[in-house]
C-alpha positions in Angstrom: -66.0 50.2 23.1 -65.1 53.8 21.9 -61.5 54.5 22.5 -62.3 58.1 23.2 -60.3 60.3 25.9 -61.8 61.8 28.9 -60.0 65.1 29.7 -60.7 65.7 33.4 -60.5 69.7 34.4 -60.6 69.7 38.3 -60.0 72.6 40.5 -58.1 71.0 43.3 -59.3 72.9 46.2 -58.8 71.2 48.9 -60.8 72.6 52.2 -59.2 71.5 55.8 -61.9 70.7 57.8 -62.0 68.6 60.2 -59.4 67.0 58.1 -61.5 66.9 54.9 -61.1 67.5 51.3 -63.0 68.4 48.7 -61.9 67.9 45.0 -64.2 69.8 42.7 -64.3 69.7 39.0 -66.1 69.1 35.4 -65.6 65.8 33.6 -65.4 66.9 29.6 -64.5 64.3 26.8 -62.2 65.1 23.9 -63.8 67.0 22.3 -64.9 69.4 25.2 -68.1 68.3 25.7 -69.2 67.5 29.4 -70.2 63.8 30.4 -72.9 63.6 32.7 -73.4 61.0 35.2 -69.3 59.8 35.0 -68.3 58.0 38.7 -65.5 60.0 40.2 -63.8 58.0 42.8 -60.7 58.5 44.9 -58.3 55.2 44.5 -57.5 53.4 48.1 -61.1 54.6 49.4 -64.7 54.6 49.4 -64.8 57.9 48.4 -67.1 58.1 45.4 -69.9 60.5 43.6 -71.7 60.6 39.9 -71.1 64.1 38.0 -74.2 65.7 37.5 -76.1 66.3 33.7 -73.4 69.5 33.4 -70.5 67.3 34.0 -69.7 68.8 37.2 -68.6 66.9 40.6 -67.7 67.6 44.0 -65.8 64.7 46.5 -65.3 65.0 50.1 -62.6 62.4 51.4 -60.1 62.3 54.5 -57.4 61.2 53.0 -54.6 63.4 52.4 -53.3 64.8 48.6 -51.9 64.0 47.1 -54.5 61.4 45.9 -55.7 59.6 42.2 -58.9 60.3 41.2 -60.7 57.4 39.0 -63.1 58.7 36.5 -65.1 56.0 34.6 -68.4 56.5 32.6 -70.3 54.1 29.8 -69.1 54.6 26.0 -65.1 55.8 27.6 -62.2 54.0 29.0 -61.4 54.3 32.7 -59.0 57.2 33.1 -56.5 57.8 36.6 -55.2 61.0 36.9 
């Protein structure tokens, strides 16, 4: 396996409603390309989504920041941040 390292930009904007957030970001590798189809989950839930072909992603959970977000994908290493 590659020993390659995901950066993760998120913009952490977290929306109150009805006590939900949403993290929002695009998952890019070292070398600043994006990485489609990464799983983005939130760590102690069963909040989860895929990025989409640009790298982008968008998570809805209820539980409070802050929280770890769990970004794995085929060819990287799983990366908390």
């Amino acid at each position: 396996m590659k020993k390659l390292v995901m950066i993760v930009i998120v913009s952490f904007i977290t929306i109150n409603v009805s006590a939900q957030h949403v993290v929002s970001g695009v998952i890019k590798d070292s070398t600043g390309t994006t990485v489609a189809n990464a799983t983005v989950g939130i760590k102690g839930t069963s909040s989860y989504t895929v990025a989409a072909a640009n790298g982008q992603f968008s998570i809805t959970t209820k539980k409070d920041p802050p929280f770890i977000l769990r970004i794995s994908s085929v060819g990287f290493l799983i990366k908390e941040i």
